[in-house]
N, C-alpha and C positions, 0 to 999 in steps of 0.2 A: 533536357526534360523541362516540360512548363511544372509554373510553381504549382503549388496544390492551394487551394483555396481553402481560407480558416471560418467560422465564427466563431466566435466566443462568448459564452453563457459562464456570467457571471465575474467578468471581469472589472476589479472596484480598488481604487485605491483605499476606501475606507472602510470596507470591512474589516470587520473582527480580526479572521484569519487570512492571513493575503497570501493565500497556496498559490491562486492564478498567477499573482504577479511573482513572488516567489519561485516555484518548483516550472511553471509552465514558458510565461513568456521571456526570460532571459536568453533562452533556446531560439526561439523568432526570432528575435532582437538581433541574434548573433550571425556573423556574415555569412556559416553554413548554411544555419537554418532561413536565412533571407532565399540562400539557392534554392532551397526547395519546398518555402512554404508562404503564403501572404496569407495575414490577416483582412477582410474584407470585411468583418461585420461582427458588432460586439450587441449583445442581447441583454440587461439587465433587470431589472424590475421595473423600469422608469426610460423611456424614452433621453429621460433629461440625467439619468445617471449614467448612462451607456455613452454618452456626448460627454459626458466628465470623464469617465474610463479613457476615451480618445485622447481626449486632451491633456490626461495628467499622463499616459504613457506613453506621448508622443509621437500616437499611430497616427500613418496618415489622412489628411483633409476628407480626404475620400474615401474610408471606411463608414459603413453603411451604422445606423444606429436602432434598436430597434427595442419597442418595450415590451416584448411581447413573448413567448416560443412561437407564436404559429407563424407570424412573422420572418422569423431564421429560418424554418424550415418551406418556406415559400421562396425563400432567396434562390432562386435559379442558379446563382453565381457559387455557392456555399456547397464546398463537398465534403470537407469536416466538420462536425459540429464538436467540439470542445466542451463540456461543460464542468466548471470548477465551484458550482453553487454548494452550501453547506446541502446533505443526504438528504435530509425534508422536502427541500424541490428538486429532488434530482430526477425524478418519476417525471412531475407534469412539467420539468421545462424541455425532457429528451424525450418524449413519447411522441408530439407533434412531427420531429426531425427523422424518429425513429418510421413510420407511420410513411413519411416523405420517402423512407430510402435511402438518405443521406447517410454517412459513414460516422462514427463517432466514435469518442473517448470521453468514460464517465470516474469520477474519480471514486475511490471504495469508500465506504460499500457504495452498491448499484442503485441500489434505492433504500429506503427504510422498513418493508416488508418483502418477506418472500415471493408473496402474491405478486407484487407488482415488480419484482427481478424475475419470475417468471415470464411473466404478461411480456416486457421486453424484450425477455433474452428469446420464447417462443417468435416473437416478429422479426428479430433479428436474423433470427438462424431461417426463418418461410421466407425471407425476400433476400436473403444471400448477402447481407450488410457486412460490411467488416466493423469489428465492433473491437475495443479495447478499454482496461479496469486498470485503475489506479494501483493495482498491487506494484508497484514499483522496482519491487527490492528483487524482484525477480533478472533485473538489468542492473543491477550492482556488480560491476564487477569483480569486488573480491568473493560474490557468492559464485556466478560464471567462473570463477578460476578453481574453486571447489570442484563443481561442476563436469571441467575439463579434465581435470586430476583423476576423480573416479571414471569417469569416462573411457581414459588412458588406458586403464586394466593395471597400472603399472604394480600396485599393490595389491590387488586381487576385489575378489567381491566385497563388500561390505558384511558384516556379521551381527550389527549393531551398534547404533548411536545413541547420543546423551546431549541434550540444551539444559543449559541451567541458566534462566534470562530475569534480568529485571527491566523496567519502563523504568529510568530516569526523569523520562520527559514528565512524568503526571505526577507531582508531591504525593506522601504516604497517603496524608489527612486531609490536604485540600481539597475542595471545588471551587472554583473559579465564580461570580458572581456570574450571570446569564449563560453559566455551565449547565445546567441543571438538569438538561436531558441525557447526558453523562451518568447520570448517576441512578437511572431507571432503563431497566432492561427493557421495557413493553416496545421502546422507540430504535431499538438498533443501533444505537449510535454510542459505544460504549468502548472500555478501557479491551474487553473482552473481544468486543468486535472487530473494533479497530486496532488493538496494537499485539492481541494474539490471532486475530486475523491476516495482519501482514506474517504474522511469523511461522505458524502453520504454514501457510501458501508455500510460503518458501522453500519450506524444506520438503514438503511434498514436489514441487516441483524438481527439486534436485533427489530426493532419495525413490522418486512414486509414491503414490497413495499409500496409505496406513487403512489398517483394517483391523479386526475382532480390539476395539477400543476398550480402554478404560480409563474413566477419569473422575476425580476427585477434585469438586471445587469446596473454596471457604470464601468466608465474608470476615478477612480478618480487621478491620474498621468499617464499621458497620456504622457510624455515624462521622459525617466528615463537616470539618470548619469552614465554614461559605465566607471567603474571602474576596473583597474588591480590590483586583490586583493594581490600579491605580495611585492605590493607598497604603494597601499593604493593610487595610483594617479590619479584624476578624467583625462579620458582619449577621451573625448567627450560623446555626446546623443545620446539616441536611442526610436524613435516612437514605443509604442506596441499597439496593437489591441485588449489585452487581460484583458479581465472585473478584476479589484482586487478588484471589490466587489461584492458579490453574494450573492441575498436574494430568498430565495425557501419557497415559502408553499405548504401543496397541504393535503389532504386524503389519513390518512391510511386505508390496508383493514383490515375486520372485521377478527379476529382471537380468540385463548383462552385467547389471553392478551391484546388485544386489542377492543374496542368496539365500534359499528360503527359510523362512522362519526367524529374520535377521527383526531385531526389535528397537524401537524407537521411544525415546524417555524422555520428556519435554516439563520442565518446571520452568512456569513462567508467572513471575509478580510483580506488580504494580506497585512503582517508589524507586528508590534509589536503593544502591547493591551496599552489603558491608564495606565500609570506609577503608577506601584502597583497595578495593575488590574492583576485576572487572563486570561491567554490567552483562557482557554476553560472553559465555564459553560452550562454543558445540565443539563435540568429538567426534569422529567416526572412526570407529574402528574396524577394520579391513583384513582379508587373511595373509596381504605380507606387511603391513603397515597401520599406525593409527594418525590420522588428521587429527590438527585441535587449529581451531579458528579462535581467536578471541580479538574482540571488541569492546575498548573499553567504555565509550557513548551508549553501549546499547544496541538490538538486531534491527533496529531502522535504518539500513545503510542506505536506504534511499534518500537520506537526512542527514542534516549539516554535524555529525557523530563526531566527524574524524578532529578532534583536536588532541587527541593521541594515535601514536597506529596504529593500525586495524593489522594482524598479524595472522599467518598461516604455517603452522610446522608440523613435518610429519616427522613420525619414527619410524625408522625402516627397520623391521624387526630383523633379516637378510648382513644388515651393516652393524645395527645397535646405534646408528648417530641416529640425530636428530637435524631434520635440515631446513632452512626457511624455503619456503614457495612464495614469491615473489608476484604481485599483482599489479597491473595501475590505470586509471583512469586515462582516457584514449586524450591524444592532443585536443581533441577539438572539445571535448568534456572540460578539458583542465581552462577552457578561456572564460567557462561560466560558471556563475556560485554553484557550490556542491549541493543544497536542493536540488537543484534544477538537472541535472547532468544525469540522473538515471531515468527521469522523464523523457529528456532527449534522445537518448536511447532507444527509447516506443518510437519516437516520433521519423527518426532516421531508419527504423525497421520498416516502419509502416510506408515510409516514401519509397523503399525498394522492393516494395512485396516481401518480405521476409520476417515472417512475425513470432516464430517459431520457439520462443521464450515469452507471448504473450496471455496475459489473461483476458479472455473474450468473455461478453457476456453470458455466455457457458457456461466458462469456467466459474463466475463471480455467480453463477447459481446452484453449482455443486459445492462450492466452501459454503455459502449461508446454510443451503440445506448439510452440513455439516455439522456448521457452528450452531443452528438451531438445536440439530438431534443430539448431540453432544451434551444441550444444556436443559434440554427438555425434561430432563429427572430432578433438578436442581432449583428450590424454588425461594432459595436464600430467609435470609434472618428476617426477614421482613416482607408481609404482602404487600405492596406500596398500589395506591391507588391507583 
């Protein structure tokens, strides 16, 4: 099999957040991924920063440089276009690529309004692109081993589940100095979007779609300490609009593992869990058996969590034990940082056609239009300009 050709939009050693270099190219890097994928051309804001991307991550001489999008998606050579840019240009740097034809992966969300996750995911789906969203956690394999479980029938349909999650990753009180669009919902790009957007995804994707909703948000720090993390020096406040707590019920539909009227409970808060508490505990309960997943990092398993383990036990109501289900990270996962390795996962689905755990620009426009109408009644403690 010849390799598959990359660019890469937004690849910086000195960005802020270095997901690219982090979660994406370690996978390249590595002698699998060398089988079956070459980097050809890295796109950034700067002709002269894309030539520094080259050079500080040791791609080769002969990777193309390019400051542009219209550029990448003129590369003849370029059959993936990768883009790792913060949400804000995630529209106008893939829209040229998209437009070309070329096949991509954009990291979530898809863009920073509906309209323009629409506007793509409609071009996508009229010219037959394969398309792929950063929802990650979907290729986590202790969530696939869940997955598999219910799957099995071996405990019967499901009857109803329970998440109770906190975000460790995000302080109670803090925002980060050039955080700040974090903390207004108008922009997309929030605690809400991003870290109960990966976790919705999820378990819709393992239990089906939810339906006859109801949810209850609060603003329970409605004003948070604007911190320069460099220093550590509280550097004034900042009003957010953005709910850091979110309770969802609603109806799953009927399926082969699911059975009808079976209900799902999701409490999800931003900060860190009671002291000695796990940060994620889902249950499913089933009609020979109940699952409980727990993770003590938190339900980002597509993120470096695991420095305790991530654990799976059912009860077999049938026996009365209780017994571990056992999961792990595939050999060729375990050779690169844990970032990276459920990214990898897309990227080795996508090299053999089989994507069938993937969120497509589709899908990354049926959760927004989710997450919008969910929130659309809710107009928090604060009009924020």
């Amino acid at each position: 099999m010849s390799q598959i050709k990359v660019g890469f939009i937004g690849l910086s050693s000195r960005a802020k957040v270095k997901w690219g270099a982090n979660a994406h190219l370690p996978y390249f890097q590595s002698s699998r991924g060398k089988e079956k994928f070459q980097i050809v051309a890295v796109q950034n804001s700067t002709t002269e920063s894309a030539q520094q991307a080259i050079k500080d991550f040791g791609l080769p001489p002969a990777t193309r440089a390019y400051g542009n999008p219209e550029d990448m998606a003129a590369d003849p050579d370029v059959q993936l276009v990768v883009n790792v840019t913060g949400v804000f240009t995630h529209y106008s740097s893939v829209l040229p690529s998209v437009n070309a034809g070329k096949d991509l992966f954009v990291e979530w969300p898809l863009a920073e309004s509906t309209e323009h996750i629409r506007e793509l995911a409609t071009i996508a789906s009229d010219n037959n692109i394969r398309t792929g969203v950063g929802l990650q956690g979907r290729f986590a394999p202790v969530f696939l081993k869940v997955k598999e479980v219910l799957a099995s029938g071996r405990y019967g349909r499901v009857l109803s589940s329970e998440v109770k999650s906190a975000f460790p990753h995000n302080p109670r009180d803090i925002l980060p100095v050039g955080w700040d669009a974090f903390a207004t919902k108008k922009f997309g790009v929030n605690t809400y979007t991003i870290g109960f957007g990966h976790l919705i995804d999820v378990m819709q994707s393992i239990l089906g779609e939810v339906h006859d909703i109801h949810t209850h948000f609060q603003i329970q720090r409605p004003e948070l300490k604007r911190v320069d993390l460099s220093t550590g020096e509280v550097v004034g406040t900042a009003k957010t609009d953005v709910p850091d707590l979110v309770i969802l019920v609603g109806s799953l539909e009927e399926s082969a593992i699911v059975r009808d009227g079976a209900t799902l409970l999701v409490r999800y808060r931003k900060g860190v869990p009671f002291k000695g508490e796990p940060a994620f505990i889902w249950t499913i309960n089933c009609e020979g058996g109940e699952l409980r997943l727990i993770s003590p990092g938190g339900p980002a398993l597509q993120l470096n969590v695991y420095s305790e383990p991530v654990t799976i036990e059912v009860h077999d109501f049938a026996t009365d034990e209780i017994n571990a289900i056992e999961w792990k990270w595939s050999d060729y996962q375990m050779e690169i940082p844990e970032d990276a390795r459920a990214t990898a996962a897309w990227y080795e689905a996508y090299a053999v056609g089989v994507e069938n755990e993937a969120a497509t620009f589709q899908v990354a426009l049926h959760r927004q239009e989710q997450l919008e109408e969910w929130l659309a009644g809710y107009k928090g403690q604060y009009d924020l300009p």
